[in-house]
C-alpha positions as CSV (number, residue, x, y, z in Angstrom):
1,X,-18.7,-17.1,-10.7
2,X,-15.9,-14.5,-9.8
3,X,-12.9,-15.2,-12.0
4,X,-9.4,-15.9,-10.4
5,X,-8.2,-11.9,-11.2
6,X,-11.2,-10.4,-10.2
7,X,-10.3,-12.5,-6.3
8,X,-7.2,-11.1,-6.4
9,X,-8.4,-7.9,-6.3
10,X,-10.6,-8.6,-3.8
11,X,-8.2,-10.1,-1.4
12,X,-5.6,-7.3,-1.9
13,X,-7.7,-4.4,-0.5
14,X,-8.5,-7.0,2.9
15,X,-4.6,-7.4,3.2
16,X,-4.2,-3.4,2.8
17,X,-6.8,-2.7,5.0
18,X,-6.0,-5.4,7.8
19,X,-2.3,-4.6,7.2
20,X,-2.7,-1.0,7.8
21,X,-5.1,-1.7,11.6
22,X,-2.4,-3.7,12.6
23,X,0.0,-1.2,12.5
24,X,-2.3,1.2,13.5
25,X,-3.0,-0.4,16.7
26,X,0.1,-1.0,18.0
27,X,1.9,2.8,17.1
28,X,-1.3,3.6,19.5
29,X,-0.3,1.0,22.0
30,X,3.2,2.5,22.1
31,X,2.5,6.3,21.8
32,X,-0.8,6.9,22.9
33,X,-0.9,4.7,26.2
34,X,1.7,7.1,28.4
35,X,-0.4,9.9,26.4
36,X,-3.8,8.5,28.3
37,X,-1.7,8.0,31.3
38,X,-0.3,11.7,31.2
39,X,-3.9,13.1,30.6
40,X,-5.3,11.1,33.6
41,X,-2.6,12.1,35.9
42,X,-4.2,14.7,38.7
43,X,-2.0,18.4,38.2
44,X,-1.7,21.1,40.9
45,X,-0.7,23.0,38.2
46,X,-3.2,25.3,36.9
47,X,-1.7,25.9,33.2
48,X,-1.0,22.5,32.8
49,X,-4.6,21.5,34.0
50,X,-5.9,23.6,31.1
51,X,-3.4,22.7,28.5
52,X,-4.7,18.7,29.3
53,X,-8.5,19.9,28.9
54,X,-7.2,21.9,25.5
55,X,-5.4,18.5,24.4
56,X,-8.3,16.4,25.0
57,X,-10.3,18.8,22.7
58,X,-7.9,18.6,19.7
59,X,-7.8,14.5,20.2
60,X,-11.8,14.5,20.2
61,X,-12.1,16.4,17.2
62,X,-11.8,13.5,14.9
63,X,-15.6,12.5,16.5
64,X,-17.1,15.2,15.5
65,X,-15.3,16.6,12.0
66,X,-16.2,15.0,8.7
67,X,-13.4,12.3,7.9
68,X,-13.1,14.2,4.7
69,X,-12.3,17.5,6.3
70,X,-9.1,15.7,8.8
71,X,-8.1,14.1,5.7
72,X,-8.1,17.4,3.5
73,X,-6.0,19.4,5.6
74,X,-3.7,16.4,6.3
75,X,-3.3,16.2,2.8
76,X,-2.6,20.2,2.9
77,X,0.5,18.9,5.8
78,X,1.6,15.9,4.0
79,X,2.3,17.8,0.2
80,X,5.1,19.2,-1.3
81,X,4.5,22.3,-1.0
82,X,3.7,22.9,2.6
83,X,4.3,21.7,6.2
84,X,5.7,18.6,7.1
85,X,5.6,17.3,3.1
86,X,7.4,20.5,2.3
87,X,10.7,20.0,4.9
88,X,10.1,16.1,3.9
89,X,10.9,17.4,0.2
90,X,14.0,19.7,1.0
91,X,15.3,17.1,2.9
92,X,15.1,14.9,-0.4
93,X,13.1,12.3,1.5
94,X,9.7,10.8,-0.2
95,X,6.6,12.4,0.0
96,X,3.8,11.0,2.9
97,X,1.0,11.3,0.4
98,X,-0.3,8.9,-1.8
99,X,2.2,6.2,0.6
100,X,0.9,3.6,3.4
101,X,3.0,5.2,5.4
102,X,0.7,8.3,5.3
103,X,-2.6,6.1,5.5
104,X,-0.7,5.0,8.9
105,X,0.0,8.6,9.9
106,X,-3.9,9.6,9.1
107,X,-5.4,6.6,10.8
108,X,-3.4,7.1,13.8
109,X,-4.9,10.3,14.3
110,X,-8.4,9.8,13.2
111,X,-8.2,6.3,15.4
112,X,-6.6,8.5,18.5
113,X,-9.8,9.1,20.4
114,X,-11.5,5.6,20.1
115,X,-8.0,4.7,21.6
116,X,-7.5,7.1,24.3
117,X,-11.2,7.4,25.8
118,X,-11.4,3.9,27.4
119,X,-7.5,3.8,28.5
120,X,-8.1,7.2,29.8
121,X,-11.1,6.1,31.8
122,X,-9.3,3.0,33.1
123,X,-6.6,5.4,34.5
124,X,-8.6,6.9,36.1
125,X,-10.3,4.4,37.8
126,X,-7.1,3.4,39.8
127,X,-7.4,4.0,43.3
128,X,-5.7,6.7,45.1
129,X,-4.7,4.1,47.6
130,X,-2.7,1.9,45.1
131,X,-1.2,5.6,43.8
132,X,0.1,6.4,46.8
133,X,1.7,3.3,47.6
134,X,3.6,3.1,44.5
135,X,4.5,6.6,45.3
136,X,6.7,5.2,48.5
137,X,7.4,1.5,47.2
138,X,8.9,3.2,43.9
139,X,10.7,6.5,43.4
140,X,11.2,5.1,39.4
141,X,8.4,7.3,37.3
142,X,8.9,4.8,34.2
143,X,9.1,1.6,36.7
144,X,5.6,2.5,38.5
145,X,4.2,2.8,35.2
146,X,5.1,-0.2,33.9
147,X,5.0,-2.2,36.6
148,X,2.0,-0.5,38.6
149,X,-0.3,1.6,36.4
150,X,-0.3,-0.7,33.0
151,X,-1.3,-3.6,34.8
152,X,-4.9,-1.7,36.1
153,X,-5.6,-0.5,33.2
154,X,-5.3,-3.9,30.8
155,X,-8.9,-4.0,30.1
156,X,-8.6,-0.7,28.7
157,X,-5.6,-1.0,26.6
158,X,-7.2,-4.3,25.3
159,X,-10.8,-2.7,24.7
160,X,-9.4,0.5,22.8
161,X,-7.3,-2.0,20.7
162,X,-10.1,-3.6,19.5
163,X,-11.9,-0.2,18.9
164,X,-9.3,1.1,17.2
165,X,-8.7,-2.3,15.1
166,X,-12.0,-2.1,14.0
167,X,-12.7,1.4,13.2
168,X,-9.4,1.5,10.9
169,X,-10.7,-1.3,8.7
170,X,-13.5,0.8,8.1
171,X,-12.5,4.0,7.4
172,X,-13.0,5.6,3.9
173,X,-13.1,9.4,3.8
174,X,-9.4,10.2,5.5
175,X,-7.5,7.4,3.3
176,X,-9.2,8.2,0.1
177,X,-8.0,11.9,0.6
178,X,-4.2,11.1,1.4
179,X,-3.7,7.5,0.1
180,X,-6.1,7.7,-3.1
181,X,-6.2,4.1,-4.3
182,X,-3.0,2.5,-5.5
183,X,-3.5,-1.2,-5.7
184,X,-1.6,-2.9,-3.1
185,X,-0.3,0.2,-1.3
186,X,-3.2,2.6,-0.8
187,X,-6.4,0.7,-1.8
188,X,-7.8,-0.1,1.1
189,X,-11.5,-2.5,1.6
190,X,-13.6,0.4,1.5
191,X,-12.3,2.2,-1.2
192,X,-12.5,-0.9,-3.6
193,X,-16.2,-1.4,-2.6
194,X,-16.9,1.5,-3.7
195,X,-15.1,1.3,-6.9
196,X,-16.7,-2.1,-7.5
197,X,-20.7,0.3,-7.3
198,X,-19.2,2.4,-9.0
199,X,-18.4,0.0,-12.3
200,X,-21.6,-1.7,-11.5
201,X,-19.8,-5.3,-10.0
202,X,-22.4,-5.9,-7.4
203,X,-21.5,-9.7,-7.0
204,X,-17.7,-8.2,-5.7
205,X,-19.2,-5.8,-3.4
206,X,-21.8,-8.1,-2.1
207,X,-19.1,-10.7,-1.6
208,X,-16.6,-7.8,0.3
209,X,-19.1,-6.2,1.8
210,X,-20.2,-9.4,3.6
211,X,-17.2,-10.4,5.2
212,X,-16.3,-6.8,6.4
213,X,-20.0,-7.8,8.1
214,X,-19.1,-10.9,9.3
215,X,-15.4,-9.2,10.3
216,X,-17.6,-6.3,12.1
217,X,-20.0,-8.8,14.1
218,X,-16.8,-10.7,15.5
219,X,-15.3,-7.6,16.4
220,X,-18.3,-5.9,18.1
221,X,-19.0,-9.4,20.4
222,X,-15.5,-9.1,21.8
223,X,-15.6,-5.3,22.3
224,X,-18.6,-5.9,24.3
225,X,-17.2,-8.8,26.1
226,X,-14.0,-6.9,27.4
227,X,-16.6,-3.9,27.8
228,X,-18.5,-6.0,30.5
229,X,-15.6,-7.2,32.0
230,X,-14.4,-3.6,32.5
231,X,-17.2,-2.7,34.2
232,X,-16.8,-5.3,36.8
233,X,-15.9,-4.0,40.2
């Protein structure tokens, strides 16, 4: 039997790590929609054509780098001694590392292309035709966005929600490297199932490691569920 302490810190890490793709997911609903919608947007613009191609490089990189090699030089960023943690530092404001607030910043960019790929895709699967009309029904940029492009792209948004969602609750390599494990505040489910091999508690990890299963089997049926209705004509 697992005593009532040992629960607790087995619930704490799920609350983290739930906690943290919650927030995750919607700063990518908010931010990184009109981002997919930008990228998809046709450009008679040469330079800006390129300078799309060049951005959806940078956001892809996360799919092919080591998590521990984004997380390292967010770290670099995040510090006291350089980048963003250094102006953070003059400024007398807290540092990012070692916070949840920095586990949100690194998810959100290790999450970005799991996000942006299917809304992307949806964009661009809206018909010239309905383009064009929105063109002449409605000179507002921000109104035939909202009211015109969103609404084609749903299954998108929904189905790189759920991605997102799901790969955040697993990551392990970029959180570890900014957010360490604080108990409560950094410690997130991965992190404490390897501490719990690590001191040799298999029962605990057997126990976490089963409901991140279950947790990953419900999450994969609905992703392919929305992912067959998105490919519905």
């Amino acid at each position: 039997m697992i005593d009532q302490s040992l629960m607790s810190d087995m619930l704490s890490p799920f609350w983290v790590s739930i906690k943290l793709a919650c927030v995750t997911t919607l700063c990518l609903l908010l931010f990184a929609t009109p981002i997919a919608y930008w990228l998809a947007k046709p450009s008679r613009i040469k330079a800006i054509g390129r300078l799309k191609v060049l951005l959806m490089g940078i956001i892809a990189m996360p799919l092919v780098l080591p998590p521990t090699v984004i997380g390292f030089y967010l770290l670099l960023l995040l510090s006291p001694s350089v980048g963003i943690g250094k102006w953070l530092s003059e400024h007398n404001i807290s540092p990012l590392i070692f916070t949840f607030e920095g586990l949100v910043i690194g998810s959100i960019i290790y999450s970005l292309p799991f996000y942006i790929q299917p809304v992307y895709a949806q964009f661009l699967r809206i018909p010239q035709s309905v383009t064009e009309v929105a063109h002449l029904l409605e000179p507002s940029r921000m109104r035939r966005f909202m009211k015109v492009a969103l609404p084609q792209v749903r299954v998108g948004i929904i189905l790189g929600g759920l991605v997102s969602f799901a790969h955040t609750i697993g990551e392990f390599g970029v959180v570890l490297m900014i957010g360490g494990s604080i108990s409560g505040e950094t410690k997130v489910v991965s992190i404490a199932i390897y501490e719990q091999v690590e001191a040799l508690n298999y029962e605990a990890a057997h126990i976490m490691s089963g409901i991140l299963i279950i947790m990953g089997v419900m999450m994969v049926a609905l992703i392919a569920s929305v992912s067959r209705i998105s490919q519905r004509p």
